[in-house]
Backbone as JSON, one array per atom type, in Angstrom:
{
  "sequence": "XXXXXXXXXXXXXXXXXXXXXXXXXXXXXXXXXXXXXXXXXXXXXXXXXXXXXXXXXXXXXXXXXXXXXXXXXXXXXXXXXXXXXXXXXXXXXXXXXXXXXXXXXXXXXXXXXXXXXXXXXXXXXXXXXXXXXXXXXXXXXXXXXXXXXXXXXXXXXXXXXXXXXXXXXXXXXXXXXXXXXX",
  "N": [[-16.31, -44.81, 5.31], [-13.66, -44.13, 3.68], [-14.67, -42.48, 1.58], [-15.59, -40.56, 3.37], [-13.26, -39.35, 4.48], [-12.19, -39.05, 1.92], [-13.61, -36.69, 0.89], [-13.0, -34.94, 3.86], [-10.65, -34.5, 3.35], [-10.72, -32.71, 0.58], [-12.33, -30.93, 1.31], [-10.87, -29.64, 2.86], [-8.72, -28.68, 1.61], [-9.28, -27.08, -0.69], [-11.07, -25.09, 0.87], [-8.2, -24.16, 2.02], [-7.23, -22.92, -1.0], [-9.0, -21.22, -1.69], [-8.56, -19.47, 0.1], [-6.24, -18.54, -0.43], [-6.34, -17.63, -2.8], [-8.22, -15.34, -2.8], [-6.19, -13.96, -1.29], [-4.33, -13.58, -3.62], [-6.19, -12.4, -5.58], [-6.76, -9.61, -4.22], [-4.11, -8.72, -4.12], [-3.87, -8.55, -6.96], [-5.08, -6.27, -7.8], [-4.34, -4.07, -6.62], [-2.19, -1.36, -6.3], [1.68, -0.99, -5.62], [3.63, 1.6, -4.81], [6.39, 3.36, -4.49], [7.26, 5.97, -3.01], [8.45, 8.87, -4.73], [9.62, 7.66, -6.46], [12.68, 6.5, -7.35], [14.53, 8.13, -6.16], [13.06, 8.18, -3.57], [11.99, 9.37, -0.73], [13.28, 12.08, 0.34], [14.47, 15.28, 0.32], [15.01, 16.17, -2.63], [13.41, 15.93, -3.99], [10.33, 16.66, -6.59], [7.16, 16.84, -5.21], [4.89, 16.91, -6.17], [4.75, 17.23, -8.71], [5.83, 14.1, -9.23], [3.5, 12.81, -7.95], [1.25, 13.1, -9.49], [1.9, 12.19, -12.13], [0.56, 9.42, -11.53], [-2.27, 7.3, -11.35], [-4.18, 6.64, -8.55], [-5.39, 3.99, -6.25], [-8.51, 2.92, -4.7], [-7.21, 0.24, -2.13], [-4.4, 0.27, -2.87], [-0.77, 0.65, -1.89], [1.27, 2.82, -0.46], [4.9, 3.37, -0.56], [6.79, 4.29, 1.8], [10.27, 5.57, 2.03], [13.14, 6.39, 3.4], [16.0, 8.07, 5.76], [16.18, 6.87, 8.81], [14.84, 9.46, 11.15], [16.13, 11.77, 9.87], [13.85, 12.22, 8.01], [10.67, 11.89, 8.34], [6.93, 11.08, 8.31], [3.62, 12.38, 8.05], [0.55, 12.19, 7.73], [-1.89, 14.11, 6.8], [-4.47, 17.02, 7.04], [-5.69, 18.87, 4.72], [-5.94, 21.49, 5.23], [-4.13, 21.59, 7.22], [-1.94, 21.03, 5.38], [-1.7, 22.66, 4.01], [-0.42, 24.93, 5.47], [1.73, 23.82, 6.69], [1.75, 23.75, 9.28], [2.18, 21.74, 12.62], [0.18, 21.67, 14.76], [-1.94, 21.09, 14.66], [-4.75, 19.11, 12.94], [-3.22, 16.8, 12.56], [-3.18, 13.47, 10.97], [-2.17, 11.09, 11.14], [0.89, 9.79, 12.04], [4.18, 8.23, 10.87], [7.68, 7.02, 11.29], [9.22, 5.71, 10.77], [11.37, 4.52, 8.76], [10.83, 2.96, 7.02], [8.04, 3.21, 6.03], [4.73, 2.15, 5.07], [2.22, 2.74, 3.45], [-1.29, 2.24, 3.59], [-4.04, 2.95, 1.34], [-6.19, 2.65, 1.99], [-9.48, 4.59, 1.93], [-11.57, 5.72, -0.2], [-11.21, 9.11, -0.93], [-9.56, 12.42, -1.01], [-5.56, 12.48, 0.12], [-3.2, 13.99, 1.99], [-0.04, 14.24, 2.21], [2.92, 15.4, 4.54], [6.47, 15.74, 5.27], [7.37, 16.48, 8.44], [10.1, 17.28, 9.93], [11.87, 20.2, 10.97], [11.69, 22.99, 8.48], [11.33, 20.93, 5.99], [9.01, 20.83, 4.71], [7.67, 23.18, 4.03], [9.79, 23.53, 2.22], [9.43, 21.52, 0.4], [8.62, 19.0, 0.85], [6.03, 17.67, 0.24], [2.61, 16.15, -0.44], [-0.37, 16.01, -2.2], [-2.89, 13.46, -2.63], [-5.47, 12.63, -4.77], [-7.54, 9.61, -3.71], [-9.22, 7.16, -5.72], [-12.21, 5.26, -6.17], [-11.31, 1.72, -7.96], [-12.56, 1.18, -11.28], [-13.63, -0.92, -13.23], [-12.86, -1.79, -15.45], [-10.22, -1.59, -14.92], [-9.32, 1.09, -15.43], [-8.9, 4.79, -14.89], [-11.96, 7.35, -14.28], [-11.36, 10.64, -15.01], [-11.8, 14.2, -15.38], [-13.79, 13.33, -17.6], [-12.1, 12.23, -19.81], [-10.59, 9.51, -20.68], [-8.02, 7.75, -18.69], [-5.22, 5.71, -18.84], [-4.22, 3.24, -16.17], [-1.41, 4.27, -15.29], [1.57, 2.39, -15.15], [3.43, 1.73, -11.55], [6.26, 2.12, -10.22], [8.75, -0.93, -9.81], [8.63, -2.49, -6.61], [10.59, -3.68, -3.72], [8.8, -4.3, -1.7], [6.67, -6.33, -2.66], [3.28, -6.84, -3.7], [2.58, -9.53, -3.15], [4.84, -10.67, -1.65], [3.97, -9.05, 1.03], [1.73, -10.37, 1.52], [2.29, -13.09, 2.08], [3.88, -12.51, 4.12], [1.84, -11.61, 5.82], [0.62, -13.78, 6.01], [2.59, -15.25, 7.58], [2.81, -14.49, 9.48], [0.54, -15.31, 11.31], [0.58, -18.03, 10.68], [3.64, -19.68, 10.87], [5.61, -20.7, 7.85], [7.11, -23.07, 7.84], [5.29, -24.43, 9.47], [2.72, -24.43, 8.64], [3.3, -26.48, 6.7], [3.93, -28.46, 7.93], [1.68, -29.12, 9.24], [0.16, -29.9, 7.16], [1.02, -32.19, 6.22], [0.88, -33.16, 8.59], [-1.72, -33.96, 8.42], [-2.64, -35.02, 5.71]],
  "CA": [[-15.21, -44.19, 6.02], [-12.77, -43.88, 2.81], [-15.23, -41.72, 1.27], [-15.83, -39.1, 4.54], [-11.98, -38.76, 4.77], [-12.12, -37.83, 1.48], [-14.66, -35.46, 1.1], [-12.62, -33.71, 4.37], [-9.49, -33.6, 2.51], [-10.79, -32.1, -0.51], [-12.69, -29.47, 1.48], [-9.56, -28.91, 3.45], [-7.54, -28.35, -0.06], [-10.37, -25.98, -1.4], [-10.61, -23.9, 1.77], [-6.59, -23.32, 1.47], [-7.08, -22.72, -2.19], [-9.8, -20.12, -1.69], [-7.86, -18.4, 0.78], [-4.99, -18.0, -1.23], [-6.99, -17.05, -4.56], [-8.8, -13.97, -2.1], [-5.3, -12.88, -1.16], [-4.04, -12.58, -4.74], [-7.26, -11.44, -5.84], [-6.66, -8.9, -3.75], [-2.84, -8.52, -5.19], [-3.8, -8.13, -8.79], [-5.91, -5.03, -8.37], [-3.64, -3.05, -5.43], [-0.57, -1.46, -6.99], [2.43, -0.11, -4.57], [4.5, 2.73, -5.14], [7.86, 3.36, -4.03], [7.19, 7.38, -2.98], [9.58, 9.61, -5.01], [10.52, 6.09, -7.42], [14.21, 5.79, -7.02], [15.05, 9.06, -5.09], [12.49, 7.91, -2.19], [11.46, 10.15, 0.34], [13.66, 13.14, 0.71], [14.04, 16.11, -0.21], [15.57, 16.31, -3.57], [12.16, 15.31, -5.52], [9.62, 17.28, -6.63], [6.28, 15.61, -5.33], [3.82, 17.48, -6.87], [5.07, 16.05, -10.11], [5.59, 12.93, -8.76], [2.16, 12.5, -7.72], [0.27, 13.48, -11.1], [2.19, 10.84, -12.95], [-0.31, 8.24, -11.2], [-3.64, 7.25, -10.75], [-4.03, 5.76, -7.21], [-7.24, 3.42, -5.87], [-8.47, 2.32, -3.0], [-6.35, -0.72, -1.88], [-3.14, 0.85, -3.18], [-0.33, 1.24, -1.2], [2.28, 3.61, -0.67], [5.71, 2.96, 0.76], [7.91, 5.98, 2.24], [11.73, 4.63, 2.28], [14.35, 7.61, 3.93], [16.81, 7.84, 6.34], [14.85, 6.96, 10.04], [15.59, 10.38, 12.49], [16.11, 12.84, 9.24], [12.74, 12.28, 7.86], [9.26, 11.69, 8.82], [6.0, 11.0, 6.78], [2.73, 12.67, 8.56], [-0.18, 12.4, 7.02], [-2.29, 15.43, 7.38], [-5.37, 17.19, 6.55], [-5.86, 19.73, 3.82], [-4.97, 22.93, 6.14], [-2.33, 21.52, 7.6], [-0.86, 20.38, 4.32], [-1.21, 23.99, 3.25], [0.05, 25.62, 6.58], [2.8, 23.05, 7.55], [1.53, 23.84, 11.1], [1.35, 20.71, 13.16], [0.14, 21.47, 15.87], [-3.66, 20.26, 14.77], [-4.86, 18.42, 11.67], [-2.41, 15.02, 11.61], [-4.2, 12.1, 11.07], [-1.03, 9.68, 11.69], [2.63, 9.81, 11.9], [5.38, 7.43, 10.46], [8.45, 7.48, 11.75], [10.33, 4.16, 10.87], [12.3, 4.88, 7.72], [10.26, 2.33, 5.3], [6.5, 3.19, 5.72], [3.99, 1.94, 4.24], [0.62, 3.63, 3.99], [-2.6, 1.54, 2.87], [-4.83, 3.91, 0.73], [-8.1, 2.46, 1.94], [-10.56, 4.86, 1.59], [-11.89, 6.97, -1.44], [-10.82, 10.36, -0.6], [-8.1, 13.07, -0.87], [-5.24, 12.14, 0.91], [-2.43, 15.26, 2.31], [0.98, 13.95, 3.43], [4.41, 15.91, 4.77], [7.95, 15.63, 6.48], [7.29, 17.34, 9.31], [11.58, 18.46, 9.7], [11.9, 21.75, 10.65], [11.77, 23.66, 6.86], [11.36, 20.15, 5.07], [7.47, 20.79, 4.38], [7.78, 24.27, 3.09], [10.6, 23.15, 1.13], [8.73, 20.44, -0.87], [8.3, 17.64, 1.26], [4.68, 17.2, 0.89], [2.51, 15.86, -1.61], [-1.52, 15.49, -2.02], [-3.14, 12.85, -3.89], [-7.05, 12.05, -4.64], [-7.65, 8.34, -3.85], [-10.51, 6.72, -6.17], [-12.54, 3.24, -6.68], [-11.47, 0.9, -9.15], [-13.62, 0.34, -12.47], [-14.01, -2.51, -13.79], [-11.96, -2.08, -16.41], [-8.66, -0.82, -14.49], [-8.92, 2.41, -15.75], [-10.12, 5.44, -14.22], [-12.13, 8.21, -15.52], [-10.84, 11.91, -14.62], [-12.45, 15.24, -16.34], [-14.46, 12.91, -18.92], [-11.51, 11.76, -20.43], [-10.1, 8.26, -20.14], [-6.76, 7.92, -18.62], [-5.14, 4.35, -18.3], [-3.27, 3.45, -15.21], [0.62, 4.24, -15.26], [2.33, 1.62, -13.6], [4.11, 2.01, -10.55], [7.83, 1.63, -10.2], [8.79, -1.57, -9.05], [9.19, -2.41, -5.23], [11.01, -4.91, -3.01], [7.75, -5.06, -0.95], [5.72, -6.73, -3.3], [1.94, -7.26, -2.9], [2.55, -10.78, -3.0], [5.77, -11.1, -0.64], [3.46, -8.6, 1.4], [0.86, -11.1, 1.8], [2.97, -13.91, 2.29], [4.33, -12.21, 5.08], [0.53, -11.34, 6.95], [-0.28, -15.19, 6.28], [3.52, -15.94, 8.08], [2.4, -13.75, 10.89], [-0.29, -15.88, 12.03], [0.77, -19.41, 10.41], [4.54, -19.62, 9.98], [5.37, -21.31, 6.35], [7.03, -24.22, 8.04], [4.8, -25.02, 10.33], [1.89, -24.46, 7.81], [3.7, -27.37, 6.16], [4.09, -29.81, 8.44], [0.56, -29.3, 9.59], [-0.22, -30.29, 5.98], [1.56, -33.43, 6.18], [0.25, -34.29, 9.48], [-3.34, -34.09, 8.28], [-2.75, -36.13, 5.31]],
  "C": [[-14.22, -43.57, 5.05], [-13.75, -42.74, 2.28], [-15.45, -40.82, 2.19], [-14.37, -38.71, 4.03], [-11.59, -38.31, 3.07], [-12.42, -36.6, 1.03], [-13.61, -34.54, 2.34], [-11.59, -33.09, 3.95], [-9.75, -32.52, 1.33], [-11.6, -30.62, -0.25], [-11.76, -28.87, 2.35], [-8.65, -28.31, 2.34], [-8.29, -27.02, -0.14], [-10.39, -24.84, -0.2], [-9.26, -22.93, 1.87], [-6.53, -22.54, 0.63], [-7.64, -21.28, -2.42], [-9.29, -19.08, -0.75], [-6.56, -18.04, 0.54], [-5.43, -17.29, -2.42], [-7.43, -15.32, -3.58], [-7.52, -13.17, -1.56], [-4.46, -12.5, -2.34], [-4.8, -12.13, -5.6], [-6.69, -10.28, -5.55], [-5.25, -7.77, -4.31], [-3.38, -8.17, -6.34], [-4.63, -6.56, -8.6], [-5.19, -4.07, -7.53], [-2.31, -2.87, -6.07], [0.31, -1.06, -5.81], [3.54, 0.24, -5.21], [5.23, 3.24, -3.97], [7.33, 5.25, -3.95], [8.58, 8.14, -3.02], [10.38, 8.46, -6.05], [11.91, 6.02, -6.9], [15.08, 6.94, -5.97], [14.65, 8.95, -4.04], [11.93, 9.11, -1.83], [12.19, 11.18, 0.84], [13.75, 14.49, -0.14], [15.04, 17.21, -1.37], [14.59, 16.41, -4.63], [10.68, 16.33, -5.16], [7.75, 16.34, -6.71], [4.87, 15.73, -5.75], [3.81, 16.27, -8.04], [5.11, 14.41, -9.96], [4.03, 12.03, -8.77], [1.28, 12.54, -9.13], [0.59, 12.64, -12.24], [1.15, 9.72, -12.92], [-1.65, 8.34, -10.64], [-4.05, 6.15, -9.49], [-5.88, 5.62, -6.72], [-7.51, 3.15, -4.56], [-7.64, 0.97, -3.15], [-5.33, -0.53, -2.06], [-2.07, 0.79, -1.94], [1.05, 2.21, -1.16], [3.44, 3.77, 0.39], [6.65, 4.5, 0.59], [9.19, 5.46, 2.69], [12.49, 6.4, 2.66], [15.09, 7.03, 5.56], [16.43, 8.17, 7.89], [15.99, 7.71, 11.14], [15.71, 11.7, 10.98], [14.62, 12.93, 8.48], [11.93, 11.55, 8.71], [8.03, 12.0, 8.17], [4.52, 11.12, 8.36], [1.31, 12.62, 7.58], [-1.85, 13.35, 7.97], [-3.85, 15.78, 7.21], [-5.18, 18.55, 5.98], [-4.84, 20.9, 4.47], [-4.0, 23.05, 6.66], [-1.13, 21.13, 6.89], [-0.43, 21.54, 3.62], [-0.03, 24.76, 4.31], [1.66, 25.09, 6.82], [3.13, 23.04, 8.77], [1.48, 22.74, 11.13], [0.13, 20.88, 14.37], [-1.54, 20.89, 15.89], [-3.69, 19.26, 13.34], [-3.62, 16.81, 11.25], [-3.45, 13.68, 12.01], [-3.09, 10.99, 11.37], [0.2, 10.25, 11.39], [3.46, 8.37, 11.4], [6.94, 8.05, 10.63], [9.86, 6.25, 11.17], [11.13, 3.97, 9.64], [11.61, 3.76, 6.61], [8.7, 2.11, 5.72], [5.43, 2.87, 4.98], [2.22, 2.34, 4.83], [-0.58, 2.78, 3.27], [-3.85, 2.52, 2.45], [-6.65, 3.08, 0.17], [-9.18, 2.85, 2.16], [-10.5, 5.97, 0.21], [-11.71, 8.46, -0.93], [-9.44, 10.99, -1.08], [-7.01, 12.73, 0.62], [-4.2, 13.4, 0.95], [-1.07, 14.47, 2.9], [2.48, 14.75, 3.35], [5.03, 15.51, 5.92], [7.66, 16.73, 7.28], [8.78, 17.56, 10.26], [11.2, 19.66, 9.85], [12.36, 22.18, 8.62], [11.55, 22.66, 5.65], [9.89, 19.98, 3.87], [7.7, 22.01, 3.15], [9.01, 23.98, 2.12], [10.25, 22.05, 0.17], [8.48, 19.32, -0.68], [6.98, 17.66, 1.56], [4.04, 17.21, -0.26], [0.57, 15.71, -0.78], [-1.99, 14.66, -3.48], [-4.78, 12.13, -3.32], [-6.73, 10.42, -5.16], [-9.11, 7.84, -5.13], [-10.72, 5.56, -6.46], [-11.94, 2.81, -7.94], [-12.2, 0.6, -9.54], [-13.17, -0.75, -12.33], [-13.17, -2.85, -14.95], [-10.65, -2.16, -16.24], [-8.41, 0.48, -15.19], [-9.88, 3.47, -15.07], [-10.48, 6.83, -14.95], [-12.0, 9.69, -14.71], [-11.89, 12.99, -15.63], [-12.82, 14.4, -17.42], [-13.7, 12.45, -19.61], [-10.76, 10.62, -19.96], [-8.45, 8.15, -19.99], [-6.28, 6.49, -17.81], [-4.1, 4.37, -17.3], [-1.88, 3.25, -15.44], [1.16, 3.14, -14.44], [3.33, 1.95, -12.83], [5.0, 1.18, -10.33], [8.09, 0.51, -8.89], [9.21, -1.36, -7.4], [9.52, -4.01, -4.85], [9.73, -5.58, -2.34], [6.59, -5.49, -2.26], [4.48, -6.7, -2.86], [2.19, -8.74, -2.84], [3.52, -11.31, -1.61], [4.76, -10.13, 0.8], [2.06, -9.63, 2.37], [1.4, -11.53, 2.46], [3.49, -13.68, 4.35], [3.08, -11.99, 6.31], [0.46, -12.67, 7.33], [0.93, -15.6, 7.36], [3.34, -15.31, 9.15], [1.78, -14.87, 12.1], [-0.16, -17.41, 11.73], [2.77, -19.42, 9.94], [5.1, -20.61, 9.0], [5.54, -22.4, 6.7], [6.24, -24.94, 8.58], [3.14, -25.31, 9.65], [1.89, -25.8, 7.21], [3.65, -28.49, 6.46], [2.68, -29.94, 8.94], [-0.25, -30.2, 8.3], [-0.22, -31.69, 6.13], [0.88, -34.17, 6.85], [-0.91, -34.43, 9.14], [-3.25, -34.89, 7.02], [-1.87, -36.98, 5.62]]
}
């Protein structure tokens, strides 16, 4: 009997353990970038430039901070990133003044403020997503280019997590469940 109960504790520990290691797994290789670093999301910053500073992967994410009702973060497709038409080509809207975009697939991605004149005026930026090596670096025109890091953020990947796992378990109650089981 002493021996079952502990065999279940120790695969109750290890299950926890492993599902905390797979969400900062997950953390160490996903960077997030503050769009526009300290100027944000309006339209003072040039996001061309912006963008070409960094090499962005899948898992990445990208947060859009501005002032919610004067901007808005669309993310588009090619033609409509050239055009600044909406009226076809959006693949999603954000509207809520601190967006965050999850850059999970390999592809080019297109996104603008869709503001009357805010697009054609420079609010819009494209950036090719790509897999992470193995090394953390990725390889562009044949030449090796190591990843820039991306300017800190409040949303961490870690407080980020923290916050999915408090969704569905909240911390205290995580806690006392602990207790009651041993």
């Amino acid at each position: 009997m002493v021996i079952t109960n502990f065999f279940n504790n120790c695969t109750f520990i290890l299950s926890i353990l492993i599902l905390l290691c797979s969400f900062l797994l997950n953390c160490v290789m996903a960077s997030v970038y503050a769009v526009g670093d300290q100027d944000e999301w309006s339209s003072q910053t040039n996001y061309a430039t912006w963008a070409e500073r960094y090499n962005f992967s899948r898992g990445d994410v990208l947060v859009f901070k501005y002032v919610k009702g004067q901007h808005n973060v669309y993310e588009v497709r090619e033609e409509t990133f050239r055009s600044c038409e909406t009226s076809s080509g959006v693949l999603a809207k954000y509207e809520s003044g601190e967006d965050e975009v999850v850059l999970n697939k390999v592809k080019k991605y297109w996104f603008i403020c869709n503001i009357a004149g805010h697009c054609l005026g420079g609010m819009r930026f494209g950036i090719e997503v790509k897999e992470v090596s193995n090394n953390g670096t990725d390889f562009m025109d044949g030449a090796l280019n190591p990843q820039i890091q991306p300017t800190p953020s409040q949303n961490s990947c870690i407080s980020q997590r923290w916050r999915v796992i408090g969704k569905f378990v909240p911390f205290g109650t995580g806690l006392l469940l602990l207790n009651l089981y041993f």
